[in-house]
N, C-alpha and C positions, 0 to 999 in steps of 0.2 A: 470748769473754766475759771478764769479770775474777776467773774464778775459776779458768778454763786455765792451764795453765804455760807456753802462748806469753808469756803477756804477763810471766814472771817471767827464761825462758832467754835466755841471751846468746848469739847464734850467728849465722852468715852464711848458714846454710840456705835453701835457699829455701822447705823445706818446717817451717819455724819456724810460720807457722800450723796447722799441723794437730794442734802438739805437745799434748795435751788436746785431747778434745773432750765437756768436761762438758755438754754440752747435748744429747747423744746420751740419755742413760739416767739412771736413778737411779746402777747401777752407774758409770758412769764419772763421774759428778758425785764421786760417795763417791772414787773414784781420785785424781782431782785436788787435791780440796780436801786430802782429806790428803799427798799428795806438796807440795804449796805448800805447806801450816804446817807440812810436817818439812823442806822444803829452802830455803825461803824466808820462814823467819816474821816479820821486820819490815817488809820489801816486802809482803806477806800484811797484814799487820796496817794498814799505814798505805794500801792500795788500799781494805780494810773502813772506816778512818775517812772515807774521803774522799766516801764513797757518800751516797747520800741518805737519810732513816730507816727507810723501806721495805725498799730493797737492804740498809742495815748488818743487818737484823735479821732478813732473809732469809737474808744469809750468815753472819751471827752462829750462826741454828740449824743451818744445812748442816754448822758446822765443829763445833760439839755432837754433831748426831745421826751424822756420820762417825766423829767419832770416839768414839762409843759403840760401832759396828757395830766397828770395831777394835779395840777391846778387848774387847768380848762373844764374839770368834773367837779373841783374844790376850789371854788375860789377866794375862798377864805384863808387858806394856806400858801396864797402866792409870798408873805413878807416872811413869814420862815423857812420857805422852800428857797427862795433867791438868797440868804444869807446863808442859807445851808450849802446852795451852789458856789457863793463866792466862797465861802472856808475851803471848801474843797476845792478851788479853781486857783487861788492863791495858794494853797499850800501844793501843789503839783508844780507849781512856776516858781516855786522859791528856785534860789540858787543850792 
């Protein structure tokens, strides 16, 4: 899916598909998305723009409610986790 981190790692693996599998659980959805928006957040951001309004706003809330759950365990993390979100929340809305 486009919210794995196969589709974000560069590698010659052959087991590069299996890398994420958000479509397993809640749990590993929460895993993914936030490993992509801290390792990969303009590729992250511009796969979110490209989506249809359905999927952007599907994955608009996965990357909110992830990283709510990450910060509600860490709260230490909330001032670079919300600048992390708006980078990616403004570059999806660019024009």
């Amino acid at each position: 899916t486009k919210l794995n981190e196969a589709r974000y790692v560069t590698t010659d693996s052959i087991y590069k598909d299996a890398f994420g599998h958000s479509e397993d659980n809640a749990s590993e959805l929460v895993a993914s998305v936030v490993d992509v928006a801290i390792s990969y957040p303009d590729q992250f951001a511009d796969t979110i723009k490209d989506m249809d309004d359905d999927e952007k706003a599907a994955a608009i809330e996965a990357l909110g409610l992830s990283i709510d759950i990450l910060v509600k365990r860490h709260p230490q993390l909330l001032g670079p986790m919300s600048k992390l979100e708006a980078r990616i929340l403004t570059r999806i809305h660019k024009s």
